[in-house]
C-alpha positions in Angstrom: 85.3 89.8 119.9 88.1 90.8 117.9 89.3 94.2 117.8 89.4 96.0 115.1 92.8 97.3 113.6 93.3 100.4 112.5 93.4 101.9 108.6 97.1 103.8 109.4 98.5 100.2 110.5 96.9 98.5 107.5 97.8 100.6 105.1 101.3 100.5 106.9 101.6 97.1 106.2 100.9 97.5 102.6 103.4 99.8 102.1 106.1 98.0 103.8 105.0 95.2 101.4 105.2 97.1 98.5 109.3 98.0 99.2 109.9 94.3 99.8 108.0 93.8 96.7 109.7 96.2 94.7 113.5 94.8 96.0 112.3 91.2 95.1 110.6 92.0 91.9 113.9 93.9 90.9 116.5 91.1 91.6 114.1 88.8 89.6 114.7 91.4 86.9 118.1 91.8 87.3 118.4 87.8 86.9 118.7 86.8 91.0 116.5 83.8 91.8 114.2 84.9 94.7 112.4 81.7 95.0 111.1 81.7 98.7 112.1 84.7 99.9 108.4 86.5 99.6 106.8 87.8 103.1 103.1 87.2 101.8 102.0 90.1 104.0 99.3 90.6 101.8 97.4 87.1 103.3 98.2 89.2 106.8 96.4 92.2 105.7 93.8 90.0 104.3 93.1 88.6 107.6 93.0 91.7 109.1 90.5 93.1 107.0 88.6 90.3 107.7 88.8 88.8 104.0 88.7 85.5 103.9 91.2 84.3 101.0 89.8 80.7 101.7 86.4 81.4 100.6 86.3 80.8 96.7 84.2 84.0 95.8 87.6 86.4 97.1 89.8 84.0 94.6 90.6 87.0 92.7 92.5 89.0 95.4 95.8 88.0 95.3 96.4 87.8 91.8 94.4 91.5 91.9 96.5 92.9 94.8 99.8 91.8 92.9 98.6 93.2 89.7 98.0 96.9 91.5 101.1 96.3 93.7 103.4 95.5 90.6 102.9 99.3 90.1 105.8 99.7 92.5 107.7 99.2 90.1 107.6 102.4 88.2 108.2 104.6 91.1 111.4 105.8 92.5 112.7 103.8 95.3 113.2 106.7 97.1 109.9 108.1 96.6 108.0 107.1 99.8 104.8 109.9 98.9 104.3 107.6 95.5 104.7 104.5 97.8 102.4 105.8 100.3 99.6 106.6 97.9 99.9 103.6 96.2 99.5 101.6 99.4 96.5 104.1 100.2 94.8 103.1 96.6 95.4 99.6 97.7 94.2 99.9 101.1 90.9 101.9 99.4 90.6 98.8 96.9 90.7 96.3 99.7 87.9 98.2 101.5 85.4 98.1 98.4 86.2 94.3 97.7 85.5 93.6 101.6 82.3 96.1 101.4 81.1 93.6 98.4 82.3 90.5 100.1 80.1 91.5 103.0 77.1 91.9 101.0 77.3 88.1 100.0 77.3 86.7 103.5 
């Protein structure tokens, strides 16, 4: 049986991935190629939420959680509140699309 991970290290993850994000997203802006360089730790918190990316009715997830994350972009750099409740509303989005996804099975 797998144990369950908790919401703090989820939601962790999420906002590490949204400064990695933001720095790649920038130099793309700025005009620096940053082909390859992306972490995909969304797939990771995917997995460990239990959402199952390869299943054709959670297509929409990626290009949703990218949509919400490029958000990052507006805030501060320095701003890790903003960050952390953006991560938060992520985390909380996840959790309502795996609620749904759940009901399907």
């Amino acid at each position: 049986m797998r144990k369950k991970v908790s919401e703090k290290i989820i939601i962790s993850l999420i906002y590490d991935d949204l400064g990695h994000l933001k720095i790649v997203w920038g130099l793309n802006m700025l005009g620096f190629s940053s082909n390859g360089v992306e972490l995909d730790i969304s797939q990771i918190v995917f997995s460990l939420m239990e959402l199952n990316t390869n299943d054709r009715r959670l297509d929409h997830l990626t290009n949703e959680y990218y949509d919400r994350s490029y958000q990052v972009n507006e805030i501060a750099s320095n701003d890790s509140e903003a960050f952390q409740r953006l991560a938060t509303e992520i985390f909380n989005w996840l959790s309502t699309e795996r609620k749904k996804y759940r009901k399907q099975l």
